[in-house]
N, C-alpha and C positions, 0 to 999 in steps of 0.2 A: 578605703578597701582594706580590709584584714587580710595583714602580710602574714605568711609563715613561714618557716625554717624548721622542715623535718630530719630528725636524722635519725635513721633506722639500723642502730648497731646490734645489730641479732648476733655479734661472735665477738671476737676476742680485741680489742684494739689497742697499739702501743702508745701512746704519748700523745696522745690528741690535746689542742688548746682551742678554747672557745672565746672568741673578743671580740666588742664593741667599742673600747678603749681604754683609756686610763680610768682606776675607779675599782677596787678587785676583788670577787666574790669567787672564790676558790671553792669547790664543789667537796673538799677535803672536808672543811668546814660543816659542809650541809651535812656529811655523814656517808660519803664517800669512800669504800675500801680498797679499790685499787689493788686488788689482788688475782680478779681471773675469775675470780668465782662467786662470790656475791653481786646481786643486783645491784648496780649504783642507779639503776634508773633515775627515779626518786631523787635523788641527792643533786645529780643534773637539773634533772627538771626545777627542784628545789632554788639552787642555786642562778637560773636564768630567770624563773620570774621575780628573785628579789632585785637582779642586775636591772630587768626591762621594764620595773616598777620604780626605780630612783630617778632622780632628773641627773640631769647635766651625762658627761663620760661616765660610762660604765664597761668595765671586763668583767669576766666571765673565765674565771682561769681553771685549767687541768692540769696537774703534775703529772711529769711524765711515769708512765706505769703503763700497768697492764688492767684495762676495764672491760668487765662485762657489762653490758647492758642490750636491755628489749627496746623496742620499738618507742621511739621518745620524740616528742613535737615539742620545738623553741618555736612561739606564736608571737606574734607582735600587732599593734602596731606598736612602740615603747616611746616615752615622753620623751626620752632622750637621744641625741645624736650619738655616732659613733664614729671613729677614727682610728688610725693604726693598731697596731698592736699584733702578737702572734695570733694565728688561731681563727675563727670565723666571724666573720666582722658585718655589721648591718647598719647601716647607715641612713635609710630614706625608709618612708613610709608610701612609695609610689609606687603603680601596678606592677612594678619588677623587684627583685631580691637584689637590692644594690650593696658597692662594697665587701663580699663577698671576699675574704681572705684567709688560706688553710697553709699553714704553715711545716714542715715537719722539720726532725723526723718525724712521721706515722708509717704505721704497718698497720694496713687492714687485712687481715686472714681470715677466710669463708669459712676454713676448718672441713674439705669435704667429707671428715667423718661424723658431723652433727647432722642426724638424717632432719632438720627441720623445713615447715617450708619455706618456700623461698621468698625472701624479702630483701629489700637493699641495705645494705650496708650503711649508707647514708645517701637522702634526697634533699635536693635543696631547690625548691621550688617556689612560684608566685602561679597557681593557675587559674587564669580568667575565667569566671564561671561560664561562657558563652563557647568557648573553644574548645573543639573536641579533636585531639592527640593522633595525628598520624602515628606514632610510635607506641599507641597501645596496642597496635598488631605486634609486638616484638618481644612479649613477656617481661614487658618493664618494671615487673618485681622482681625480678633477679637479678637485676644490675647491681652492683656493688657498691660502685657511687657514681653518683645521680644527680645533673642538675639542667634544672628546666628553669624556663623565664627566670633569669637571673641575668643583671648587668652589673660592668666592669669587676671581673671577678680574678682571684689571682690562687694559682696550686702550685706550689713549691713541696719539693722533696718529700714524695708518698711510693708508699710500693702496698701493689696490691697482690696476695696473691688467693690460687684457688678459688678463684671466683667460678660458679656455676656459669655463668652468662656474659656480657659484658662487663668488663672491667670498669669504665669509666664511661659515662656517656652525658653527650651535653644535648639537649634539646632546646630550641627558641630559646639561646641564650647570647647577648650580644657582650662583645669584648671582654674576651677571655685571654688569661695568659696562663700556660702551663708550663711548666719546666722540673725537669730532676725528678720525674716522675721514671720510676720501673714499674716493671710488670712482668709477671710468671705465672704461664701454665702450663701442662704439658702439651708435647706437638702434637696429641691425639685427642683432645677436648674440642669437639665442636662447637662453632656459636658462641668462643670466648675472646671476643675480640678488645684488642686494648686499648683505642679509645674509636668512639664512635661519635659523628655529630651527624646531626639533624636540624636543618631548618634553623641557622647559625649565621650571624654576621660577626664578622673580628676579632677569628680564633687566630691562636697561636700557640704553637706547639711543639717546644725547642727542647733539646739536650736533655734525653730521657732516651731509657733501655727499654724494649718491650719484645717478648719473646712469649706466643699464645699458640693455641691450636685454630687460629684463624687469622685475621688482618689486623698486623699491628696496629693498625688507622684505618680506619670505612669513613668516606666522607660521604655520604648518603645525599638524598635529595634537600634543597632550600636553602642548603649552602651559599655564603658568599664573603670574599676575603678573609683565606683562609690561607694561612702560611705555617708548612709541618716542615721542620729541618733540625740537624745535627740528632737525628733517631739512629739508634742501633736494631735493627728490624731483625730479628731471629731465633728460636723456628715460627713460624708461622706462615700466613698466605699474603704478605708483604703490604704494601700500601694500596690502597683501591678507591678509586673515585665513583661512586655504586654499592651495590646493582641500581641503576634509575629506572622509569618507566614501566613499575608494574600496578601502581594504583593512580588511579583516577584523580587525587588530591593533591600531586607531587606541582613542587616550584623546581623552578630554574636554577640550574648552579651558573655559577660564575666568578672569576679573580680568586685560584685557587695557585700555591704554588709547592710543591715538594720538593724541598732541594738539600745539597749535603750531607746526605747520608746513607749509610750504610746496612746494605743487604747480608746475610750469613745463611746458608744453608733454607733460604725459605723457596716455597714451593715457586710463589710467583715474587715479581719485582714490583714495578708499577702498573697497575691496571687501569683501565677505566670500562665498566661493565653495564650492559644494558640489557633492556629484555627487547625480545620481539614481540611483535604486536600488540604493543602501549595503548592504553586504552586514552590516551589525549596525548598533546605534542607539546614537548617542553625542549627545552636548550640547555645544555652544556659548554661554557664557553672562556675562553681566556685561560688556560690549564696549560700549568707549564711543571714538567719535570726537569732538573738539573743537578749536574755534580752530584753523580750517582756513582756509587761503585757496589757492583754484584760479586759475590762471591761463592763461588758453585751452588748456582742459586735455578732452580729448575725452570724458568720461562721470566726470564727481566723485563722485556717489553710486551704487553696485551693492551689492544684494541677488540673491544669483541661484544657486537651489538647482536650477537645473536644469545645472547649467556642464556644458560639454562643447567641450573644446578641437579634437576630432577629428570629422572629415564623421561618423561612426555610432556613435553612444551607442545605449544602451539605457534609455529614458525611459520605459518603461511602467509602472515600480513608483518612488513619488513619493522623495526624498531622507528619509533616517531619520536626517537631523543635525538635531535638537529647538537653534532660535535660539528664547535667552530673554534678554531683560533686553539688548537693543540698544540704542544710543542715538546720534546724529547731532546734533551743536550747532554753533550757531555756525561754521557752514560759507559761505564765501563766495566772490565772484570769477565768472571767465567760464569760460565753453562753448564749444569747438569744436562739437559733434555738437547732433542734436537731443535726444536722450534725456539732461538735467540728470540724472533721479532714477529709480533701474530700481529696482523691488521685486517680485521674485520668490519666493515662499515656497515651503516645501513643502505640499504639498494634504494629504498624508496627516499628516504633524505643521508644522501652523502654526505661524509665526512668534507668538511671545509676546512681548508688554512689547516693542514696535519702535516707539522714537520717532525723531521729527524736531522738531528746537527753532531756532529764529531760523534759519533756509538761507535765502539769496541770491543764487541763482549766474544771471546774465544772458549773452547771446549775443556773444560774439566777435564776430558777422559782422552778417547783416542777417536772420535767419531767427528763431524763435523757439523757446523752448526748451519744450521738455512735461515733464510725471512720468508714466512708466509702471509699472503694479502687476498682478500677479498672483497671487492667493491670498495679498494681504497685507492687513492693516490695522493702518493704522499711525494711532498717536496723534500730533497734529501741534499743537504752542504757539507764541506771536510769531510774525515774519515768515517765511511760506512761499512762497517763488519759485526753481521754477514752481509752478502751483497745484498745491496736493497732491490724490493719486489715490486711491481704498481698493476 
């Protein structure tokens, strides 16, 4: 099957390196300027089919600078293997984009003053011609950077900013590591969330800053073993497990963990978000928060199976996303809002196994903070403030 590796740099990018390994075809060479403003399209492109055309290791090298470049496909399959090295790395010629390794520094900047349209920044994809993309509802040319069916992949130290859309998003990609990744947008840009997964086995997503006008981290539906920690989350609409249960195609989450890290001024803390009246019944399960600290952070705890972002939902038939095996620990810090702790279940399938262990979270200001509950019961050990609801 013909692998590809797309990368759609419509704007300006600092120091990118491209590799499959030792072996070095420097794109300087193919005719390359590295200035900002001439197309190097061509000289990439140039430069990756003579690497994916030699046998044995090949690189694929960029000095660091400043590149423009349009819309550019790295296709494969290539005679040769691949291994270490800085930069984006391809190693197998099997239904998935394997090996996968981006190095930085990088700065990707969208440039919101280039009115063009929108396209990502870079996608890195394998897609089965038989599978059709729950995440084509979501304007997935706008993403920034983008990666689908791709396995054992690794992002070290990127910052993206001004992204129209999603900042990073990973779709049906299995064992990911992310780290040292930032992220900037303003706290009034809707729908710019800093990483988003979908349909994802063995993410991880450690010690990185991400400050958008929506959820530093959406872990969406089809999720599983997924562990976000040492984030600095702010402004934005914090970390959220959701929205689930609005299309009829959606899987199971499960073995999801959030832990050690840090809230600042965002609207909410940790969520977990559902719609009512799901049109099939999926599970959400084994989700745990911990070693949380809020910091006048306007609602840190949400349970809320009734979400509806838009003036008219349809609430009449209760949410059919079954929460089991939840858990909240060692959450602390301050409150903007009154509502510290929302729990909202569904009525028709209750929330199971929903604890709350050591929470602490006191008022910013001078008002007091409450817990509100509906069709919840939650089990609740050591210190609980505000007092807990059931």
């Amino acid at each position: 099957m013909k692998m590809k590796l797309v990368i759609f740099l419509c704007l300006v990018c600092h120091g990118i390196a491209l590799a499959s390994a030792s072996g070095t075809y420097n794109v300087m060479d193919f005719g390359a300027k590295a200035n900002g403003v001439t197309d190097d399209s061509q000289a990439f492109l140039a430069a990756w089919k003579q690497a994916c055309n030699s046998s044995g290791q090949t690189k694929v090298l960029v000095p660091v600078g400043t590149y423009f470049l349009n819309p550019v496909e790295f296709s494969g399959p290539c005679p040769g293997n691949g291994e270490g090295g800085d930069g984006l790395e391809q190693i197998q010629t099997d239904p998935w984009l394997g090996g996968l390794y981006i190095c930085g520094p990088l700065d990707l900047d969208w440039r919101r003053d280039l009115q063009w349209p929108g396209r990502s920044i870079l996608v890195a994809q394998q897609l089965p011609q038989t599978k059709e993309l729950q995440s084509s509802a979501i304007g997935i040319h706008l993403i920034s950077l983008h990666f689908e069916y791709t396995n054992n992949t690794v992002v070290k130290d990127i910052t993206s900013i001004n992204s129209k859309f999603f900042h990073v998003a990973l779709m049906n990609c299995n064992n990911f590591q992310g780290s040292g990744i930032t992220i900037k947008a303003p706290d009034n840009s809707p729908n710019t969330d800093g990483i988003h997964l979908e349909s994802n086995s063995g993410v991880t997503i450690s010690s990185s800053n991400i400050g958008t006008g929506d959820d530093c981290v959406s872990i969406g539906q089809g999720n599983s073993f997924v562990t976000v920690s040492g984030i600095n989350c702010g402004p934005g609409h914090g970390i959220s497990v959701g929205s689930l249960g609005r299309y009829n195609t959606e899987k199971d989450v499960k073995n999801l963990i959030v832990r050690d890290s840090t809230f600042i001024g965002t609207v909410t803390g940790v969520r977990i978000k559902t719609w009512a009246n799901s049109p099939i019944q999926t599970t959400a399960q084994n989700i745990t928060f911990s070693n949380l600290i809020m910091k006048n952070v306007g609602n840190p705890i949400i349970v809320d199976q009734t979400y509806c972002p838009y003036s008219n939902c349809d609430n009449s038939v209760p949410s059919r996303v079954q929460l089991k095996d939840i858990t909240f620990k060692d959450i602390r810090g301050t409150v903007q809002y009154k509502e510290a702790i929302t729990l909202k279940c569904s009525k028709g399938f209750p929330c199971q196994g929903l604890k709350l262990e050591n929470i602490n979270l006191q008022s910013s200001g001078t008002q007091s903070v409450v817990s509100v509950c509906l069709d919840a019961r939650a089990i609740y050990s050591g210190q609980i403030n505000p007092t807990p609801c059931n």
